[in-house]
C-alpha positions as CSV (number, residue, x, y, z in Angstrom):
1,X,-6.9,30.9,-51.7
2,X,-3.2,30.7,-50.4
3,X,-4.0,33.4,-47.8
4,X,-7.5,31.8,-46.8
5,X,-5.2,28.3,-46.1
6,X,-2.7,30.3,-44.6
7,X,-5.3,31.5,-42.3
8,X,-7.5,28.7,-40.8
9,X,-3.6,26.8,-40.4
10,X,-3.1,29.5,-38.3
11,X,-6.2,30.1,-36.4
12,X,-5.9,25.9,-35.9
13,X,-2.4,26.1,-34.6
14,X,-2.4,28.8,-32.4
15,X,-4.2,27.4,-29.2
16,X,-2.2,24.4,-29.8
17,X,1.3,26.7,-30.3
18,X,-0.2,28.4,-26.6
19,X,-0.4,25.4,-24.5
20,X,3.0,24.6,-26.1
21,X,5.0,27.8,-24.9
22,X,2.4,27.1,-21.4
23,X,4.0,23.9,-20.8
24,X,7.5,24.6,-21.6
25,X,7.7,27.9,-19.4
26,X,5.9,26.1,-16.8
27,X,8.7,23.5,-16.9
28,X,11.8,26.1,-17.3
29,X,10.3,27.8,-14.0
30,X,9.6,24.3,-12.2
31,X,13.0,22.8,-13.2
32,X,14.3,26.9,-12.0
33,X,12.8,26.3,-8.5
34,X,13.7,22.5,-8.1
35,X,17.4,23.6,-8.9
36,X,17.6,26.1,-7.0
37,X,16.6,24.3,-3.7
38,X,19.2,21.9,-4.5
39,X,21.8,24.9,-4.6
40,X,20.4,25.9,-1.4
41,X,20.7,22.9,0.4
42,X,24.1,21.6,-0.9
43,X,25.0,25.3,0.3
44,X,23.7,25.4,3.8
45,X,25.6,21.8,4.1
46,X,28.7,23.7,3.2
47,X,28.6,26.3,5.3
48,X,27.2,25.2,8.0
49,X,22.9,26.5,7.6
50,X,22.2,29.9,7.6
51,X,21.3,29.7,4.1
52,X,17.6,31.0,2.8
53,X,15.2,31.0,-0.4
54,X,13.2,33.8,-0.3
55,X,10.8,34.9,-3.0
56,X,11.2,38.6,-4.8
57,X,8.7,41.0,-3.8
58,X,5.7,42.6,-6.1
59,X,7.3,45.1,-8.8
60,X,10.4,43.1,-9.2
61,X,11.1,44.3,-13.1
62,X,7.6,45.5,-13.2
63,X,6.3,41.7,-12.0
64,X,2.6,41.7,-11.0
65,X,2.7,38.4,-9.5
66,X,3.9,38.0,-6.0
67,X,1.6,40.5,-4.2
68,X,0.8,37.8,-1.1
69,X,3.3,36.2,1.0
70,X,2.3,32.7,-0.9
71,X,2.7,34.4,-4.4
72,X,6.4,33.9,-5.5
73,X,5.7,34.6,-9.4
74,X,8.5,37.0,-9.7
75,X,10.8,34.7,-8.9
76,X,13.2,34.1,-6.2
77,X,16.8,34.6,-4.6
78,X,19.0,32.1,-2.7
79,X,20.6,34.2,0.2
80,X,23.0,33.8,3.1
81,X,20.8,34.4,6.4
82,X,23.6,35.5,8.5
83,X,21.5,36.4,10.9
84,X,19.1,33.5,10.9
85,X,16.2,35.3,10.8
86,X,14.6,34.3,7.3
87,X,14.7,37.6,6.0
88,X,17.2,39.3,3.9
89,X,19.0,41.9,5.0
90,X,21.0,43.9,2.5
91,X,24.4,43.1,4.1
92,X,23.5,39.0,3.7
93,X,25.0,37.8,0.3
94,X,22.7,36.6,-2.5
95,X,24.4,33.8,-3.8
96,X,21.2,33.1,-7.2
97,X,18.6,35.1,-8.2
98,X,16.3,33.6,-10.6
99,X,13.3,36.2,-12.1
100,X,10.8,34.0,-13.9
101,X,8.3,34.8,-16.6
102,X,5.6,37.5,-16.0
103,X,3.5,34.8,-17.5
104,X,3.8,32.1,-14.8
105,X,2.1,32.1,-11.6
106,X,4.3,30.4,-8.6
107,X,2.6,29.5,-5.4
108,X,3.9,28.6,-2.5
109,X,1.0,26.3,-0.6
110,X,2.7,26.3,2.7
111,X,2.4,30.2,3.0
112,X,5.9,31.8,3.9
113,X,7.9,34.2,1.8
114,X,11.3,32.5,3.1
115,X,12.7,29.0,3.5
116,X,15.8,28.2,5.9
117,X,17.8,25.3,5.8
118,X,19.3,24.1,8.2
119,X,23.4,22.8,8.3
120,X,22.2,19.4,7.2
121,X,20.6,20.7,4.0
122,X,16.7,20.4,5.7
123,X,14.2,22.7,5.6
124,X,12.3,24.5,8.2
125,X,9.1,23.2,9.7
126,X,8.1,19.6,10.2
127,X,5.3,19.8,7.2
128,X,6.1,19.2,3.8
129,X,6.2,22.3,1.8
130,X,4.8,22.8,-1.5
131,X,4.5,24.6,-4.8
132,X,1.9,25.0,-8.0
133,X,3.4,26.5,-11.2
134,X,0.9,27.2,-13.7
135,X,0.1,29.6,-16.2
136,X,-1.4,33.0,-15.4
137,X,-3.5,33.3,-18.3
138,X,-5.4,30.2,-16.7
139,X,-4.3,29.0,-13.8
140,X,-4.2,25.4,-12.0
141,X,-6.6,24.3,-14.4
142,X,-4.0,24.1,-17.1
143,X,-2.8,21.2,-18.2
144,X,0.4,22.6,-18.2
145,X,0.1,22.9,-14.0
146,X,2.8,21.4,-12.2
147,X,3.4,21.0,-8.2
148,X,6.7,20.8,-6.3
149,X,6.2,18.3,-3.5
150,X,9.1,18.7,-0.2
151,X,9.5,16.6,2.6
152,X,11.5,18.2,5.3
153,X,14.1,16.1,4.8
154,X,14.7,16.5,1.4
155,X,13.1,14.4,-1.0
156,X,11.5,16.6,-4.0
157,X,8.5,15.4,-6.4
158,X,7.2,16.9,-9.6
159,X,3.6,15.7,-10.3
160,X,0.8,16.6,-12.1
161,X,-2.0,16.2,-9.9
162,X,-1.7,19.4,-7.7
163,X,-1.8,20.0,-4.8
164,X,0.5,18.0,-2.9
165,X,-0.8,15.3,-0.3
166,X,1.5,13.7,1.9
């Protein structure tokens, strides 16, 4: 009788205990991403720009999840763009990486693979930029979905409601 108890618990619990881990790994990788456009920016102000986020390519650690340009679900590295050409070159110095979960999908709604920043800590392009983190398993229909809404010249939102409108 234990074991019967025992069981419907569990079988009860367990769609809750999903959209538990959902939401918190969904937060870890939104927090991940917010952070590491601060460190960006407070980076290209201290040296001047030249500084880039550019996400990690398909197969990253085995990662499924980035096989499009908009797809960054394998996470992400913080580089310095020497160059200035928004792609990382193996001489250019990553200064983070961040891998996230093979379980969240990240997608970047304004396209690119890279964002600059300029020497005054602002991003590239004159549109705000955007992000949806949201479980793979079920996508933007989660309740655990979060968006990333950037202005160009600077502010950062988290919201629920995804996508990002102006």
């Amino acid at each position: 009788m234990a074991v019967t108890i025992l069981g419907t618990l569990m079988a009860l619990a367990t769609p809750r205990f999903r959209t538990l881990v959902d939401r918190w790994q969904v937060r870890s990788t939104t927090e991940a991403l917010v952070n590491s456009i601060y460190f960006a920016r407070s980076e290209a102000i201290k040296r001047g720009g030249k500084i880039g986020i550019q996400k990690l390519p398909n197969v990253t650690g085995g990662c499924q999840l980035a096989g499009t340009n908009q797809e960054w679900g394998c996470g992400w590295i913080v580089f310095v763009d020497s160059d200035g050409n928004g792609k990382r070159k193996a001489s250019e110095e990553i200064l983070q990486t961040f891998d996230t979960s093979n379980k969240i999908d990240v997608i970047h709604q304004s396209g690119g693979p890279t964002i600059s920043l300029d020497r005054n800590g602002k991003m590239d392009g004159l549109n705000a930029k955007g992000f949806v983190i949201s479980p793979a398993s079920t996508g933007i229909s989660s309740p655990a979905t979060r968006g990333i809404c950037m202005a160009a010249g600077g502010r950062i939102r988290i919201i629920e409601d995804v996508p990002c409108s102006n």
